[in-house]
N, C-alpha and C positions, 0 to 999 in steps of 0.2 A: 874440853871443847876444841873444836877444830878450827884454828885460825883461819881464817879470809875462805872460809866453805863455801861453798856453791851451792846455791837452792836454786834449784830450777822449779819449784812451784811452792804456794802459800797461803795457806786459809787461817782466816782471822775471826775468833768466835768471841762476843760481851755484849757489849749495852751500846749507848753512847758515845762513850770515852774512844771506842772503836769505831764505830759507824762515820766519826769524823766532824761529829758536830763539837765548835758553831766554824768550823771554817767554811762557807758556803761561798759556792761559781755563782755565776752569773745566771745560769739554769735551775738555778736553788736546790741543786745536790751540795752533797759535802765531801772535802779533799781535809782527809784527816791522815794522822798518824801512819795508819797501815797500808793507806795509800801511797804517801812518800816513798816508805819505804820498800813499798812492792816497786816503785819504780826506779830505786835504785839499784834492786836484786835484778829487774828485767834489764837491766841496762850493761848488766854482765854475762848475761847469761840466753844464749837462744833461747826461743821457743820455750820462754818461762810464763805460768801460769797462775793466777792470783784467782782467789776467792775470798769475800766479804760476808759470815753472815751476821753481823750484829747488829741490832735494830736496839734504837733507843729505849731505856724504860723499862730493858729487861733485867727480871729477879731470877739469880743465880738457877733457882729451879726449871723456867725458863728455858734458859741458857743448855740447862743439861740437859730436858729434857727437846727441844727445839733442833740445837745448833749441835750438839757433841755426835752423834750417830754421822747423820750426815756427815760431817768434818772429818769423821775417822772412816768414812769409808773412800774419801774422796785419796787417802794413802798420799797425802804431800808430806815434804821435806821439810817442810819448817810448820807448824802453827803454833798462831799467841791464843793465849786464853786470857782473858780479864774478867772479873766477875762478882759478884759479892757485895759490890759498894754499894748497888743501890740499897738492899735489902736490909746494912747497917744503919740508913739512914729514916728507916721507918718507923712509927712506933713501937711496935711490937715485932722485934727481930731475938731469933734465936741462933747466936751467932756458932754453936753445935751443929744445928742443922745447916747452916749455909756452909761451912766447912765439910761434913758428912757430903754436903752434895757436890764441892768444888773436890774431895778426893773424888768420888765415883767417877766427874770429865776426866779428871789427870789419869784414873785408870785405867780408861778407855784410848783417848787423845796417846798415851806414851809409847803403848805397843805399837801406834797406824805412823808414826812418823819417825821422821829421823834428829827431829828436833824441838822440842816445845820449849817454850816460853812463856813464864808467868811473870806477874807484873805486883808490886807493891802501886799501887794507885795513885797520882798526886791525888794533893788535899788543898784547896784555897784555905789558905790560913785565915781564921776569924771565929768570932766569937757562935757559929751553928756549927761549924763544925769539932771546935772544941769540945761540946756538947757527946759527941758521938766518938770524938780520939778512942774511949776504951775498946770499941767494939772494934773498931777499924785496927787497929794495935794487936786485937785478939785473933783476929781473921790476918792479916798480915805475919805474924808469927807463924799463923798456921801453915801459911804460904811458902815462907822458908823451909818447915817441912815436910812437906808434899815435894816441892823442888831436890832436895836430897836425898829421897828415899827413890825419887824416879828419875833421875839423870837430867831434870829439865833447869833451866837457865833460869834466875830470877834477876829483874832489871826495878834498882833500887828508886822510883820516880819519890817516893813520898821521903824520904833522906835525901833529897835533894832541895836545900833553902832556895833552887831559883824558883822551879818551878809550885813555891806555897807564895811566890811573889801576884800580888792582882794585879800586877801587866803581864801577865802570863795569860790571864781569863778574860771571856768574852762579857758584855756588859751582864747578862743573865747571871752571872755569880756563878753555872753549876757547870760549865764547859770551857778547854783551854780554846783559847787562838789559833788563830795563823802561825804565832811565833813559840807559843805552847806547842804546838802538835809537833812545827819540826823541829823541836829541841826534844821530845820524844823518841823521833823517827831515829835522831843518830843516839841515841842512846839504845836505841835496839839497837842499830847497824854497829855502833862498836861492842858490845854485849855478843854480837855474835862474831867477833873478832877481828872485824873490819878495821883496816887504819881510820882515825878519825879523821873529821871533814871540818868539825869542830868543835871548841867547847859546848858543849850542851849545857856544864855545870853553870856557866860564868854569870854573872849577878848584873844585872843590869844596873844602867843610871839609876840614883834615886828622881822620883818622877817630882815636877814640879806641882805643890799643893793646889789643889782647885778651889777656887774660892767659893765662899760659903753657900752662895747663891747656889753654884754650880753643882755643889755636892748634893741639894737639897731636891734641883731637878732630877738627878742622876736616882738621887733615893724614888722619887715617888713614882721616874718611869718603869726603875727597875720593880717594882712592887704590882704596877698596874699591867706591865707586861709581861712579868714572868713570875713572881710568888704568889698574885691570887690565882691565874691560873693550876700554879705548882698544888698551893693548899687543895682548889677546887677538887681536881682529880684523886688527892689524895682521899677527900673523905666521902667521892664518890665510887672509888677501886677501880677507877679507869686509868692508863698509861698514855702516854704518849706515843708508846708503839705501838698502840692497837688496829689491828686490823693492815701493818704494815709487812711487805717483804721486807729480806734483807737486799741490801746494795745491789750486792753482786753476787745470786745464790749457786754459779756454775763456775766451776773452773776452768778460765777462758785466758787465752793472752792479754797479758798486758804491757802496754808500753808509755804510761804514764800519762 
């Protein structure tokens, strides 16, 4: 890997975890992860160009068949890939196929760039996702070898104890923060050999316990707001990302 490299352009291809939810502006978009750090790459570099296509909700098949062409024709210097986690967390996941289908992007993605980037995934640590550790474990391994066998970068998030911390996560249980996302961003920015800006790893305060009352509210908004929903779609086959573009589908300047 090339120390303090220069990308002058950068397309970002996954789900959610990408698209940058739940850090949401004022205009109810979202400044996530790939955003940060597209704007610390333009902040080096002229006439550097950034593309977004990830759209919430999407399953890795999705992803390859949606977002990788595009992405690989678009010949930028750095793209991340993320992809996979939604699919381990469904019933019925064949984590063979979702791998078979995260090599075909890497195959594609590694020849069109100068640099790719896969990601082990954070995890909100707790007792659903415990549930599903095997498959995420299986696809992550696999992750490390896809990365080796094609030159691509892999950026350890789920070996990282801060980020399975829930002050890291939005109150929805299933997306990081503000403070998630840029503790992300500079673990890519130093992953690609950048001096660091900061600990990313560093462990926050332990948070002060909320009281019983509090926790009790906190359960049944987060239930009425966001896991009947979550159930609902599930056992209708609808996503979240339906019927949505990506962010930002052209590779265009950007200046944060």
């Amino acid at each position: 890997m090339q120390t303090n490299a220069t990308y002058t352009s950068f397309v970002a291809l996954g789900d959610s975890f990408t698209e940058g939810m739940s850090d949401g502006l004022p205009d109810g978009s979202y400044r996530g992860w790939a955003d940060l750090l597209a704007a610390r790459l333009a902040a080096r570099t002229p006439d550097f160009r950034y593309a977004n296509l990830a759209v919430r909700g999407k399953l890795i098949r999705q992803i390859a068949d949606e977002q990788v062409e595009p992405a690989a024709a678009m010949g930028t210097d750095l793209v991340t890939l993320v992809g996979g986690l939604n699919d381990t967390l469904r019933p019925k996941c064949d984590v063979d196929e979702v791998c078979a289908l995260l090599q075909q992007s890497v195959e594609r993605l590694a020849p069109s760039c100068r640099q790719l980037v896969l990601m082990r995934s954070p995890i909100r640590r707790g007792p659903v996702s415990a549930r599903f550790l095997p498959r995420m474990e299986q696809l992550f391994d696999f992750i490390d070898e896809l990365a080796a066998r094609h030159g691509a970068i892999v950026v350890d998030l789920y070996g990282a104890e801060t980020l399975g911390d829930r002050q890291m996560w939005d109150e929805d249980r299933l997306h990081l923060n503000a403070e998630g996302h840029r503790r992300v961003a500079e673990a890519v920015w130093q992953a690609l050999g950048h001096s660091p800006e900061s600990d990313w790893t560093e462990r926050l305060p332990a948070p002060v316990p909320p009281a019983w009352l509090a926790r009790r509210a906190a359960d049944l908004r987060f239930t009425r707001q966001h896991l009947v929903p979550w159930i609902g779609r599930r056992l209708t086959g609808r996503s979240s990302g339906d019927g949505l573009a990506p962010k930002r589908g052209a590779l265009l300047p950007y200046e944060g």
